[in-house]
N, C-alpha and C positions, 0 to 999 in steps of 0.2 A: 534280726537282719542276717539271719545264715540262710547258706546256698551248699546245695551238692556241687553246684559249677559257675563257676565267673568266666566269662568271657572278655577278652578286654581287645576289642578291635572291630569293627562289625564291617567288614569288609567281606568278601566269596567266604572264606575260611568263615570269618566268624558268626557270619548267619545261616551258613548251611550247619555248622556246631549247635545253632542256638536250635534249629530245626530239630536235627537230631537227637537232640539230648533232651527236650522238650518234650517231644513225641514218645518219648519212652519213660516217661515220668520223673525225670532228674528237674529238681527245683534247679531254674536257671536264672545268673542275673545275666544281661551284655552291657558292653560300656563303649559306648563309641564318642571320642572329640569333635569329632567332622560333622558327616553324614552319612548314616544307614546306607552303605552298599559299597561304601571306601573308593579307593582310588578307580578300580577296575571300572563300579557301574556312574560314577561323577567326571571322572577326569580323565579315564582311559578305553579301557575295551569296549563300551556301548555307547558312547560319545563320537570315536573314531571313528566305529564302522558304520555310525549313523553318516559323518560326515560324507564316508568314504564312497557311501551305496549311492549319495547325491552326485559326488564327480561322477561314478562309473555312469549314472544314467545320463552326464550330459555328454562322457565319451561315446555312448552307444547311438545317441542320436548324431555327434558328428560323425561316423562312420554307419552310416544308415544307406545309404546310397551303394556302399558293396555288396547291401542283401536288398538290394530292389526296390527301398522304402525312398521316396521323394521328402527331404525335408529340403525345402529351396530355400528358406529363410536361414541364416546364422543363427545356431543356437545361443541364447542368453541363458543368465539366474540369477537370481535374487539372495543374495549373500546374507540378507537379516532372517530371511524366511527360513533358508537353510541350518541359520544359528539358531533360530526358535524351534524347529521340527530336532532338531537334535535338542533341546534344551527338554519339549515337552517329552520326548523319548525317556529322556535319563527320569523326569520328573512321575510320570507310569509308573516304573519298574521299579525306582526308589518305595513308589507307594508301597506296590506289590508287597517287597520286601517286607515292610514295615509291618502292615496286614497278616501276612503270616507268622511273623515271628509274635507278635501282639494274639494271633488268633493258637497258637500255641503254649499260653501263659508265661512266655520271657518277658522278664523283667528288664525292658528297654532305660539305660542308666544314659542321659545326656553330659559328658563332661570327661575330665581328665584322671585316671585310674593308674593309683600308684601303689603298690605292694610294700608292708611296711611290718613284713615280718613274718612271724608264728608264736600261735600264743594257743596253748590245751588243745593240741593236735588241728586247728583251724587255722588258714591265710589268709592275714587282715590285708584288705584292700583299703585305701581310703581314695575317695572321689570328693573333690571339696569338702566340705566341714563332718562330711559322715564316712563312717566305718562299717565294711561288711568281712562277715564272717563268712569265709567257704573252704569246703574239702577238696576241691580243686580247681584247679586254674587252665583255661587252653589262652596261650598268648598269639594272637592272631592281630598285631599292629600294620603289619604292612613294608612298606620300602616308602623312600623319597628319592625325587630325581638327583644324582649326582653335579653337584657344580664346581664344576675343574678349575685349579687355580690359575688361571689365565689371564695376563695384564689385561689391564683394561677392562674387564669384564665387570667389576661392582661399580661401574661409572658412565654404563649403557644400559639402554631401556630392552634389554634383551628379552628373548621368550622361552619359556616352558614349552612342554606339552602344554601346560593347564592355560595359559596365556594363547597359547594359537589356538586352542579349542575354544574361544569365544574372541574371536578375531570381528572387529567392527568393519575394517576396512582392508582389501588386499594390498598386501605391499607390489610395486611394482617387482619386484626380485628378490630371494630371499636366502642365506647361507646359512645352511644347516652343517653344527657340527657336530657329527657322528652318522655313518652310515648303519646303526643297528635297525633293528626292525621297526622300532617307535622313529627314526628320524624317517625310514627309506618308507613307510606310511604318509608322515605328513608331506615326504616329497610328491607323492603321489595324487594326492589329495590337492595341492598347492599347485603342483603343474596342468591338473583337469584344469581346475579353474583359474589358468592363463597366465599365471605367475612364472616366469623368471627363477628356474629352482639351481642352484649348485653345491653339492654333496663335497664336507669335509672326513674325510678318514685317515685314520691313522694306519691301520691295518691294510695289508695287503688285496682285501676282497672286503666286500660288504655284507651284510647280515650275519656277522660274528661265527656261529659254529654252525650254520645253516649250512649243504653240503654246497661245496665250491664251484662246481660248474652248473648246477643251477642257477648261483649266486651270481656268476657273470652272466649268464644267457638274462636272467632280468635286468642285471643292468646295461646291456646290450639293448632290449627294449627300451630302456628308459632314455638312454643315450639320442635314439633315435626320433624320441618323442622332444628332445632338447634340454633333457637334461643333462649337467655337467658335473662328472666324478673329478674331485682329486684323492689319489690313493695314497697309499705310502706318505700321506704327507702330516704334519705336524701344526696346532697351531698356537702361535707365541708372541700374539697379543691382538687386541680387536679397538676399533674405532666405532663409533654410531653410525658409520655405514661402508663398514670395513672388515675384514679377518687380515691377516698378514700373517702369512703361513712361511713353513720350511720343509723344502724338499732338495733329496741330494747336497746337503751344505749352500744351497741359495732361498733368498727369501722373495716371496711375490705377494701383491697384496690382490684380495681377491674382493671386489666392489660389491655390496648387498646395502638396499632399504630396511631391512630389518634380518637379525641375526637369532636364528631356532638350536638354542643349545639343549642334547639330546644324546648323552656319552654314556647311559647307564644308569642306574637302580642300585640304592644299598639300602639294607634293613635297617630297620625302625627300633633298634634296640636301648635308646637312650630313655630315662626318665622314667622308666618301667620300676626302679627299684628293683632288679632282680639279681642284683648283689645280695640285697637282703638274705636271699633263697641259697646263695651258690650257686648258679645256676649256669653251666658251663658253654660258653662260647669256642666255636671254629670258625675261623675264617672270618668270613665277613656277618656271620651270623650266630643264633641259638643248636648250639648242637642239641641232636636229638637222633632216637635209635630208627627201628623199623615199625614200633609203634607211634612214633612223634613223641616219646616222652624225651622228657629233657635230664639233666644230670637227677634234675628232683623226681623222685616217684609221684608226687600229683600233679606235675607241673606241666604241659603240653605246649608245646608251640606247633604252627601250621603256615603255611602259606611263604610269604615273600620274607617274613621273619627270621625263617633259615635259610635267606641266603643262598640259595640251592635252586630249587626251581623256580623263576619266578613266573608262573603264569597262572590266570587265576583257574583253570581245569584243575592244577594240580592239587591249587589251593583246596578246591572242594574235594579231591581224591581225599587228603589230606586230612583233613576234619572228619570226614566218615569214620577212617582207620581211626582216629583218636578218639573220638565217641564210641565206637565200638569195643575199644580195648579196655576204655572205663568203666563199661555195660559189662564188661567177662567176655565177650566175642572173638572169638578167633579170627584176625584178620591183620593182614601187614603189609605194608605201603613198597610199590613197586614201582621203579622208576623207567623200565627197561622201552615202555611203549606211551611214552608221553608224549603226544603230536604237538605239535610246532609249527604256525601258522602265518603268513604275512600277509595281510587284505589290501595289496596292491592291484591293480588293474593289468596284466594277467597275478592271478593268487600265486603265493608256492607254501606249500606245505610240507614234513619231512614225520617221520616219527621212529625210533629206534637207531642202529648204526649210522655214520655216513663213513661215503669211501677215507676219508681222512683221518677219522679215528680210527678204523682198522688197520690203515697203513702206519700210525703212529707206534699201533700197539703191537706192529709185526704182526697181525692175526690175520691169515687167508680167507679170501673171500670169492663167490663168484659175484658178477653184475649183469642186467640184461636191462637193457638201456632201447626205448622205445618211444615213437615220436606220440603224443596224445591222437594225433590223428590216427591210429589206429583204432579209436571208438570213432561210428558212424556220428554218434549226438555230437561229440566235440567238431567233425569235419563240419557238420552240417552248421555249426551255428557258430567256428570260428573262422575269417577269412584271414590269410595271409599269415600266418599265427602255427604252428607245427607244436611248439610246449614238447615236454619231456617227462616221459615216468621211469624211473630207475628205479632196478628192484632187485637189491642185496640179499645174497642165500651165506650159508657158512658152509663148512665141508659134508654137512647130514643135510644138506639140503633144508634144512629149515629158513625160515624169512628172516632177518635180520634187523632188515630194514627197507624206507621205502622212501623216494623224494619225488615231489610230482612240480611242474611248474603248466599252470592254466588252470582255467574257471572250470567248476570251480572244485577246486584243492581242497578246502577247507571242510567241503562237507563228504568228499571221497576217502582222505585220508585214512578215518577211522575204521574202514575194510581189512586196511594193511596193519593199524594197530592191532586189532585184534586180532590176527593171526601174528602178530610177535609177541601180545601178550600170553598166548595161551600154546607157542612154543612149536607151528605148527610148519609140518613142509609144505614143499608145495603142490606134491600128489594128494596131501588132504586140503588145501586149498583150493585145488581145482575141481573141489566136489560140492562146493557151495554156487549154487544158484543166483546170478546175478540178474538183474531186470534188464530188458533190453527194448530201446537202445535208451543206456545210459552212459554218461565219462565213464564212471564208476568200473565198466565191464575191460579198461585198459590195464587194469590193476591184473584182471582176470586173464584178458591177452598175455601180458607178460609173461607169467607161470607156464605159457606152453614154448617159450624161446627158450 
């Protein structure tokens, strides 16, 4: 029962690991508790944006009528259909997963995998009653959702992400608390589909370090669409169909059928035995260098486990670089241009500086700030809707950074990544050929303000 590599987490990190390290002939085991594809492809990112792509099409049919399209009829949907078509979604791609990692000869381990040492230069794993031998380890467990110690809360039928993602019936109104990107999603998702949404935050602005006046310009939209922010505010205890919050030294109670708690992500570092190892901790996570090793020289961690990035893009960045530094491969993990995404109806996307961490850090900056409607595709297919591309240089004029708010962000983004990964100005940017007419070519407008 020895291994060149154990796996222990089969989540983005640990099946794109088990991929890699496979493909290149390293005997591999993985160990996953859950299900093959973790939180990202069961409970989070391909669940979400399943749910999400069903609101935006019943938004796009009720504003059909501003591009000339008759729907006379009020639009309806089918709420269990919508939870099956996401359901068989996850259930595909879970296969998928499986399929390759199985058609790649990993050794798929079902159960709980605890490190229980070192013994003749090999790390004993043990997963119930059996013991494996391997030369190294990538820990790729994951995060859990945070649950803030707030009265009343272990005495309400409250919700998850994981709970509202298989939602049987809508609640008439619902109080989410936490403005980050996983709540200011489900508010989006919840408000298409006619719910009663009102946003608790504690922070000054929503979507945590997403750049700030993007951050208000969406929730401006969202405002208008009826949803309701509280900001700056605090919350200090809950009822089963209640929040009772605190702002400016007064309390107000805020009325909700069902309450979506949604304050954040901590790593999955318990139970692993990695004391065993020494294995050294920062912060809220596994510290690790620029190869993802950890204090241990065979020991790797990836993904949401350090606490650092948590997104699953990273994750898979992540695992590559730690396969490849096990293989001998020259390659090391850069954090400078990791895009950053919210699948809201309009998107906003960011990747590299924003204005607010350069102001923090005293670091001079230029900005050129431009409405989306400077691409002909974005005029033509968004009405009443203007969105914003902001695009951060430094003193050499290289790109910095780039924050976009409208449809769709998510798949433009990576234009602007890669000219901050690869350090570029914007006299060599404006030499890249953009397709026309796409959003995508407003990236390319900017660089000439």
């Amino acid at each position: 029962m020895k291994y060149d590599i154990a796996i222990i987490g089969g989540g983005p990190a640990g099946y794109t690991a088990g991929e890699r390290a496979a493909e290149n002939g390293l005997k591999t085991i993985l160990f996953e508790k859950n299900a093959i594809g973790g939180v990202c492809l069961n409970e989070g990112c391909i669940p979400t944006k399943t749910l999400l792509y069903s609101a935006k099409i019943l938004d796009n049919i009720k504003s059909a009528a501003k591009y000339g399209i008759q729907a006379d009829n009020a639009p309806g949907f089918d709420l269990g259909k919508i939870i099956a078509r996401k359901n068989k979604t996850v259930k595909k791609l879970t296969l998928g997963v499986k399929a390759k990692l199985n058609g790649n000869g990993v050794t798929i381990i079902q159960g709980e995998a605890v490190i229980r040492g070192e013994e003749d230069g090999y790390i004993l794993i043990q997963c119930g009653e059996e013991v494996f031998a391997v030369k190294n380890i990538l820990l790729c467990t994951g995060s859990e959702t945070v649950i803030p110690p707030i009265k009343g809360l272990s005495e309400i039928a409250y919700w998850t992400s994981k709970e509202a993602l298989d939602v049987k019936e809508l609640p008439r109104s619902i109080a989410i608390i936490g403005g980050g990107v996983i709540g200011i999603e489900f508010a989006s998702f919840f408000n298409s589909m006619g719910v009663k949404v009102k946003i608790i935050e504690m922070m000054p602005e929503i979507l945590g370090a997403m750049d700030k006046e993007i951050s208000a310009m969406l929730r401006s939209e969202y405002t208008k669409k009826g949803v309701e922010f509280f900001l700056e505010t605090k919350v200090i205890e809950v009822t089963p169909d209640s929040v009772i919050v605190e702002k400016d030294g007064k309390t107000e109670t805020i009325e909700a059928d069902k309450i979506l708690v949604s304050v954040g992500r901590k790593a999955n570092t318990k139970n692993l035995g990695i004391e065993t190892l020494g294995i050294e901790l920062l912060r809220n996570g596994i510290k690790v260098n620029e190869y993802m090793q950890t204090s241990h020289p065979n020991v790797y961690a990836c993904g949401d486990i350090t606490g650092f990035s948590m997104l699953a893009h990273t994750a898979y960045r992540e695992a590559e670089v730690a396969i490849n530094h096990l293989l001998g491969h020259d390659d090391r993990m850069s954090y400078k241009a990791v895009p950053a995404v919210v699948y809201t109806n309009p998107e906003v996307a960011g990747v590299g500086k924003t204005e607010e961490e350069l102001q923090a850090a005293g670091i001079i900056y230029n900005v050129v700030k431009i409405p989306m409607t400077y691409s002909g595709r974005f005029m033509a297919e968004n009405e009443s809707f203007a969105g914003l591309c902001k695009l951060i240089t430094d003193t050499d004029d290289r790109i910095i950074g780039c924050h976009l708010l409208g449809n769709p962000a998510s798949e433009i983004i990576i234009a602007a990544g890669i000219a901050i990964g690869n350090d570029f100005t914007t006299e060599e940017f404006k030499k890249n050929i953009f397709p026309h007419p796409t959003v995508g070519e407003v990236i390319h407008e900017s660089l000439y303000l």
